[in-house]
DOVO-835150 format. One line per 3 residues: number of its first residue (from 1); for each residue x, y, z of C-alpha. Coordinates in nm, 2 decimals. Layout:
% residues N
NUM> X Y Z; ...
***
This chain:
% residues 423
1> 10.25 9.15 11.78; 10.61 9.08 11.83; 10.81 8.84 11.72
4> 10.98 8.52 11.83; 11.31 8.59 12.03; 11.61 8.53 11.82
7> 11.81 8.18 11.84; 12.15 8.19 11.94; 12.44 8.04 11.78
10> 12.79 7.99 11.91; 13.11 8.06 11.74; 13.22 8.11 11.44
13> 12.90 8.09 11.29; 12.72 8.37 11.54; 13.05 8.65 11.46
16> 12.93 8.65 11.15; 12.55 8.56 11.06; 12.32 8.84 11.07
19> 12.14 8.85 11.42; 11.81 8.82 11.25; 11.93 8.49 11.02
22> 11.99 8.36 11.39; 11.64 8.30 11.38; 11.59 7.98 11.25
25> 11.19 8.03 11.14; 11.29 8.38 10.95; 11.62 8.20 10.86
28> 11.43 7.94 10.70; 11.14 8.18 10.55; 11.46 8.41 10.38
31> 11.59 8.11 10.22; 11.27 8.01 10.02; 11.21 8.38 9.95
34> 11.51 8.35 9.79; 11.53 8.06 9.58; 11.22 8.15 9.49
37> 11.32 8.49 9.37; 11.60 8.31 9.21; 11.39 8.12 8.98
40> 11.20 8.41 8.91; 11.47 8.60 8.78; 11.54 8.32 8.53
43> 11.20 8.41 8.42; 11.18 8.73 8.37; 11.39 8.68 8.13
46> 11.28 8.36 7.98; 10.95 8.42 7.93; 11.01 8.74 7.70
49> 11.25 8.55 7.52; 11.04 8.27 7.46; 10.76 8.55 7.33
52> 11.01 8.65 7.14; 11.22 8.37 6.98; 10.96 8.12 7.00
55> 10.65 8.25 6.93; 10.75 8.61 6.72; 10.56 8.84 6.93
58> 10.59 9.18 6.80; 10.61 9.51 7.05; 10.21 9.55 7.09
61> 10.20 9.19 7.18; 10.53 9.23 7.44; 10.31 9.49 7.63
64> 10.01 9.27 7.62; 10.25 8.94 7.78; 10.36 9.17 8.06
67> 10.05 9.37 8.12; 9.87 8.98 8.20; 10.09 8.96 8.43
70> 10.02 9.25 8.66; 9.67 9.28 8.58; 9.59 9.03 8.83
73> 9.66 9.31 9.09; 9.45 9.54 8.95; 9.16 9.29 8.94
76> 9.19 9.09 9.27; 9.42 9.31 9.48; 9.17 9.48 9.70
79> 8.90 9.13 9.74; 9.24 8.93 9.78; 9.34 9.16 10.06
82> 9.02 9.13 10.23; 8.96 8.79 10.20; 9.31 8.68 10.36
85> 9.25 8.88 10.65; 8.91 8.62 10.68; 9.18 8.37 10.67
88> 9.34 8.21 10.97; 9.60 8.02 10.81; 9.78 8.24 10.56
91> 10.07 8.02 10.56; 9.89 7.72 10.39; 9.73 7.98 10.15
94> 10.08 8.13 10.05; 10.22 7.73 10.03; 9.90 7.66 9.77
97> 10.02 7.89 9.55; 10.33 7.80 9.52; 10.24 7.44 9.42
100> 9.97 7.62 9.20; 10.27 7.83 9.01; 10.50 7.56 8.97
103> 10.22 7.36 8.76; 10.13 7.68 8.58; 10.53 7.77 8.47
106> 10.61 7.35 8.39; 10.35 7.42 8.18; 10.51 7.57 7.93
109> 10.81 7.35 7.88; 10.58 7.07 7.85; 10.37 7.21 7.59
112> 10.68 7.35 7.38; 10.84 6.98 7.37; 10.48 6.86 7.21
115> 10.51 7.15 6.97; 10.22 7.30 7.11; 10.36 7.63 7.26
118> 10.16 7.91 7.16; 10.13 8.32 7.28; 9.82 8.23 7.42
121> 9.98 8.03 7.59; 10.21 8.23 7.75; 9.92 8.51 7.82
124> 9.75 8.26 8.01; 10.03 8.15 8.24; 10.13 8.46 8.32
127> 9.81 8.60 8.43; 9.74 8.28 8.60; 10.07 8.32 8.78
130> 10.03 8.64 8.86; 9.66 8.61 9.01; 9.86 8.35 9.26
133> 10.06 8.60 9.35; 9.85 8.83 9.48; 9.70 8.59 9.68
136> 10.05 8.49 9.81; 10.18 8.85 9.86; 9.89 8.96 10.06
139> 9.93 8.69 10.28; 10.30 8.76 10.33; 10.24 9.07 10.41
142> 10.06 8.94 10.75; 10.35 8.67 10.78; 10.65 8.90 10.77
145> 10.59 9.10 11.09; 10.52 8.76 11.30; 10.87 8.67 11.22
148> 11.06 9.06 11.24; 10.99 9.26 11.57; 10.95 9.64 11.44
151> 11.27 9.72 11.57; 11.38 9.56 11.36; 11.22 9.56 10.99
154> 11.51 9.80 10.79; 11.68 9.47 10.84; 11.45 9.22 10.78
157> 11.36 9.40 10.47; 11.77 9.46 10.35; 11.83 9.08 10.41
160> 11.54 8.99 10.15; 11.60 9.31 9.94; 11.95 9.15 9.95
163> 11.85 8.75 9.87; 11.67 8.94 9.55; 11.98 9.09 9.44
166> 12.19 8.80 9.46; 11.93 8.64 9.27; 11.87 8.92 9.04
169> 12.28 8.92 8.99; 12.30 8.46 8.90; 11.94 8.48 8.74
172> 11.91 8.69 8.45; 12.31 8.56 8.34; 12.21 8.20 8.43
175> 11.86 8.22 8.24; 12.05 8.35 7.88; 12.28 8.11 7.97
178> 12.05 7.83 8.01; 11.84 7.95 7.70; 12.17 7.95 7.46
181> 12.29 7.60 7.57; 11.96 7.42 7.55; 11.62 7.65 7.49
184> 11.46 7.90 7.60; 11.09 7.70 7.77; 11.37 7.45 7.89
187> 11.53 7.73 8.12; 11.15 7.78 8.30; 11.22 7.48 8.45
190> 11.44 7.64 8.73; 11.18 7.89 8.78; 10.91 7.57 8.82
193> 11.15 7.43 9.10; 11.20 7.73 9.29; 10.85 7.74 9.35
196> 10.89 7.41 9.55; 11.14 7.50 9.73; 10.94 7.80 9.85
199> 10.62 7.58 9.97; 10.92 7.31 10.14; 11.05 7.59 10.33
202> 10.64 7.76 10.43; 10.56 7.44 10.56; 10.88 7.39 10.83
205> 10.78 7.69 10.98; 10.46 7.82 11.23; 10.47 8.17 11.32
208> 10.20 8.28 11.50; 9.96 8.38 11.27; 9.74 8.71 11.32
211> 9.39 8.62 11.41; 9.12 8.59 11.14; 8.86 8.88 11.08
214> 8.54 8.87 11.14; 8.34 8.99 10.86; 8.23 9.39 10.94
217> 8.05 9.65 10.77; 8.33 9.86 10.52; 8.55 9.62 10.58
220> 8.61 9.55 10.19; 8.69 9.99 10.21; 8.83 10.00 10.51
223> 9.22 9.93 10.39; 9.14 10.23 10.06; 8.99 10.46 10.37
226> 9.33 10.37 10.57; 9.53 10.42 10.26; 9.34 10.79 10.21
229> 9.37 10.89 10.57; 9.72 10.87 10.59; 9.95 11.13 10.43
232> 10.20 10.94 10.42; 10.04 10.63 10.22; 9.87 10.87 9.97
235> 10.21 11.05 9.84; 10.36 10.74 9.87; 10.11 10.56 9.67
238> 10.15 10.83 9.39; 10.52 10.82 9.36; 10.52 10.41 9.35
241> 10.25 10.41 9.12; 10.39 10.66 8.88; 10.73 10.50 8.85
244> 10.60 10.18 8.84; 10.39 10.27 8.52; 10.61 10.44 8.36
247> 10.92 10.21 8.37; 10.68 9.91 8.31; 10.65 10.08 7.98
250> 11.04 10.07 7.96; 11.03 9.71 8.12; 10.74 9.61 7.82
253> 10.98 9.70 7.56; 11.31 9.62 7.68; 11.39 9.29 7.55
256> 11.26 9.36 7.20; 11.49 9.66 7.19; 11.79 9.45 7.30
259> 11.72 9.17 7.04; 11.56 9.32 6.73; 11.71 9.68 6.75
262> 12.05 9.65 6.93; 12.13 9.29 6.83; 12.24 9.15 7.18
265> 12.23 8.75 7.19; 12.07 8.64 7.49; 12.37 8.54 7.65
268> 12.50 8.94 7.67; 12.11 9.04 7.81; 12.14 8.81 8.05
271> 12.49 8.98 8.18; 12.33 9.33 8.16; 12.07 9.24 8.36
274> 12.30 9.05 8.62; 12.50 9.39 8.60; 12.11 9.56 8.78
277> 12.13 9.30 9.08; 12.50 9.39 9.16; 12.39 9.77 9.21
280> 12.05 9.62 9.39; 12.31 9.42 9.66; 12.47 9.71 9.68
283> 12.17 9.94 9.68; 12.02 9.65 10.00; 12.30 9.64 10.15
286> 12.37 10.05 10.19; 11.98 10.15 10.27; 12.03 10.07 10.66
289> 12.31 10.25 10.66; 12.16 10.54 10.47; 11.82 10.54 10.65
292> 12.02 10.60 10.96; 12.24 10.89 10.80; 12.00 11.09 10.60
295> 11.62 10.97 10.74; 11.41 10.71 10.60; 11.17 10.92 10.46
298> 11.52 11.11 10.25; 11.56 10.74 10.16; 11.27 10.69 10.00
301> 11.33 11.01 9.79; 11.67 10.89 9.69; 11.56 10.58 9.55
304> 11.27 10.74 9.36; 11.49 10.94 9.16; 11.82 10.67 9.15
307> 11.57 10.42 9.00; 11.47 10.58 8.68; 11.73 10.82 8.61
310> 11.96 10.58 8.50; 11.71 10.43 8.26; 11.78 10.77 8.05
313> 12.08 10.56 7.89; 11.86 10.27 7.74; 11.70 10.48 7.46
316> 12.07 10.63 7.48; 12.27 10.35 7.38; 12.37 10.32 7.03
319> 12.68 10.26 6.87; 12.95 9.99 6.83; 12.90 9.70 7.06
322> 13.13 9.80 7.35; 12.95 10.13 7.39; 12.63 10.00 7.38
325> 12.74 9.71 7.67; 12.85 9.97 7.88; 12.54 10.21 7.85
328> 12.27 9.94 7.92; 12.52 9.78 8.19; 12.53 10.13 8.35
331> 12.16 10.19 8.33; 12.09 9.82 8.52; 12.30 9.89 8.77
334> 12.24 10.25 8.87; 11.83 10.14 8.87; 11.92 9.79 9.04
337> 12.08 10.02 9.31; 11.76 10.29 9.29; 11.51 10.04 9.39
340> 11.61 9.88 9.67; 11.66 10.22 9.84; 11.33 10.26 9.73
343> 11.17 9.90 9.78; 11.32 9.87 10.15; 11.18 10.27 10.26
346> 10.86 10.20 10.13; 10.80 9.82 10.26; 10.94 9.91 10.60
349> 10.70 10.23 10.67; 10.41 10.03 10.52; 10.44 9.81 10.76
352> 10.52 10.03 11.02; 10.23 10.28 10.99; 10.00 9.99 10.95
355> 9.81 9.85 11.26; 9.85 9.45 11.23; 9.49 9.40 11.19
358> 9.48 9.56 10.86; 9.78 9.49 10.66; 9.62 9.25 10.44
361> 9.35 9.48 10.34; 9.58 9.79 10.32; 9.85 9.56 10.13
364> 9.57 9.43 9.93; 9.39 9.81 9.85; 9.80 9.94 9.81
367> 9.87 9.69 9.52; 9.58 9.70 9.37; 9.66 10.08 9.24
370> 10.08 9.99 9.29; 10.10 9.71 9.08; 9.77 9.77 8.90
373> 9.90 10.07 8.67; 10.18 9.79 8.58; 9.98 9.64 8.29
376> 9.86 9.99 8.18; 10.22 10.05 8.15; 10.25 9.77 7.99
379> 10.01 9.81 7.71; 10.08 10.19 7.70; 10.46 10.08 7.61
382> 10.35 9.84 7.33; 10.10 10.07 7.21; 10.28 10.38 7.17
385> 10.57 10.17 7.04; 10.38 10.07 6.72; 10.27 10.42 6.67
388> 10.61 10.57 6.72; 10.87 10.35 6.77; 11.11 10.17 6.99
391> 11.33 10.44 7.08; 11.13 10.72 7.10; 10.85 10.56 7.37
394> 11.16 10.45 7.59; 11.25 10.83 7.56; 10.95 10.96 7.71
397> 10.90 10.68 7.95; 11.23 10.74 8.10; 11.18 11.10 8.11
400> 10.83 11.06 8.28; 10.93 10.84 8.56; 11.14 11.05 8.68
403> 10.85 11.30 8.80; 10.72 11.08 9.05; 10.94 11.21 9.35
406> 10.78 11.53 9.33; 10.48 11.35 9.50; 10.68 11.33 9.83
409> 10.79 11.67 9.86; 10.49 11.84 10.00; 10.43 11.54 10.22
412> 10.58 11.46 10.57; 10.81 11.21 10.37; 11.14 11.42 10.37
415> 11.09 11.51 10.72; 11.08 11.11 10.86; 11.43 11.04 11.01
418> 11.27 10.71 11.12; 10.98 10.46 11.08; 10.70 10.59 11.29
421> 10.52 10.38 11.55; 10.20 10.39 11.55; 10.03 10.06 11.54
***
């Protein structure tokens, strides 16, 4: 399937806009990727803090808030994937959820003005989200190449690899911010909006859609069996899988450490994250440029190591104030820059090596292992954190991660100078 031809603009305006924001459908389907990111941002840093400040979780508890978050892609990933490709209209399915996640997050502000707000809470809103998010992912997976030719997906995926750092850079800063003038549910409320602005900007476009499925026998298999048969999905799948568990177990922990062991006030987190989306818009906006020096496939190795090797300084940092700034300010932004070498290799060969029929069902089966070990990280953090500590289980999770390039190495990986074509 290819996508709709570009739309031109004159002047000024066409010197400098990327050619694929001259689109006005993916120009349109970038910006509400992007607020929407934006307000997530906020919350990945609210909603720890809330755990945190508001309702005194302790570390076990930390790992059990983030692993209901991702465990909706361990349960749902693979049915989800299946099920959209049954589904003619993805688009409306991908606007539902949003309205569906912007009741969910208002929640919480709500409930914290009556004096209500409770960790329960909190677990159930997050694994609520996060079940509508699979549902909305899969779905965008099937959207994304009706709006980017192939030619052309290194760039579609480094403008919203991009968006996310920009948002990752305002978010985390605005969020402590936001918490420190009024409180920290109160800040959620930008996250809530976002998710408006998503479904607004879903429902002024109509790509066309990939035709629905019919039903088949293996079909609910058939995106694992894609996923097996393809060498360069399995090593792939191992190396995402392993650093995604492992720093989840860093990610579990992280604000806890910053606030009960460090002593940062929100305000200064919120900076040191900021400080990991200027290395990710950096880290977008060099991984064209890269794939076309060293090879895609010598991309994607890059940005497996450059993701968790910084995170070695996190358990690092100790000392007087300044020195402990500049340590966790030079871990975010070395990772920040990591993962979106990483992020945009990986997305744009998935979706290359896919055939368009199944990239729901291999999206689905993919993040169903991907983002599944995420709440097994999660809990692992929280639980080896109240048997040994803080620092020590960000030691060993930092040192782990970085083992999951050596997954690529024996695979045709390093040897891509290119996305292969073979839908």
């Amino acid at each position: 399937m290819s996508a709709p031809p570009s739309i031109p603009l004159s002047g000024r305006r066409k010197r400098w806009l990327p050619e694929l924001l001259r689109d006005v459908s993916f120009r349109r389907y970038w910006t509400g990727q992007a607020i929407s990111t934006f307000g997530d941002q906020i919350s990945f840093v609210v909603i720890p803090m809330v755990a945190v400040l508001v309702t005194h979780a302790d570390a076990a508890q930390m790992g059990l808030l983030m692993a209901a978050g991702w465990l909706p892609h361990l349960l749902f990933g693979l049915p989800a994937g299946v099920w959209a490709d049954r589904r003619a209209r993805r688009r409306r399915v991908m606007m539902t959820a949003d309205l569906g996640r912007f009741l969910l997050v208002s929640s919480i502000p709500l409930v914290y003005f009556a004096d209500e707000l409770t960790l329960t809470q909190l677990y159930v809103v997050a694994f609520s989200v996060g079940t509508l998010s699979v549902f909305f992912d899969v779905c965008n997976a099937s959207l994304f190449p009706a709006l980017v030719a192939p030619q052309r997906y290194i760039s579609g995926n480094s403008l919203i690899s991009a968006s996310r750092a920009m948002s990752q850079m305002a978010g985390p800063s605005i969020g402590g911010l936001l918490v420190q003038l009024f409180s920290a549910p109160t800040a959620l409320l930008a996250d809530a909006v976002s998710f408006l602005a998503s479904a607004v900007t879903l429902a002024r476009i109509a790509p066309p859609e990939l035709p629905a499925q019919q039903p088949v026998r293996g079909q609910f298999t058939e995106g694992i069996r894609f996923i097996a048969g393809s060498p360069i999905m399995r090593a792939a799948l191992a190396a995402t899988a392993t650093v995604n568990f492992f720093t989840l177990m860093v990610a579990a922990l992280f604000m806890l450490y910053a606030i009960d062991v460090l002593r940062l006030e929100p305000g200064l987190i919120g900076v040191v994250l900021g400080a990991g989306a200027v290395g990710g818009l950096l880290g977008a906006v060099t991984a064209g440029p890269l794939a076309d020096r060293i090879g895609v496939g010598p991309t994607f190795i890059a940005g497996c190591i450059a993701f968790p090797a910084p995170m070695l300084l996190i358990p690092a940092a100790h000392g007087t104030g300044p020195v402990v700034l500049a340590l966790l300010t030079a871990a975010e932004f070395g990772s920040g820059l990591g993962v979106m070498w990483l992020d945009i290799a990986a997305s744009s060969l998935f979706t290359a090596i896919t055939p368009n029929r199944l990239l729901a069902r291999v999206s689905g089966a993919y993040r169903a292992v991907n983002y599944g070990v995420r709440p097994l990280g999660s809990l692992a953090g929280g639980t080896l954190a109240t048997a040994i500590g803080l620092r020590p289980t960000l030691w060993i999770a930092t040192v782990a991660a970085l083992t999951a390039f050596l997954f690529l190495l024996p695979s045709p990986i390093p040897r891509l100078e290119a996305c292969p074509d073979d839908q």
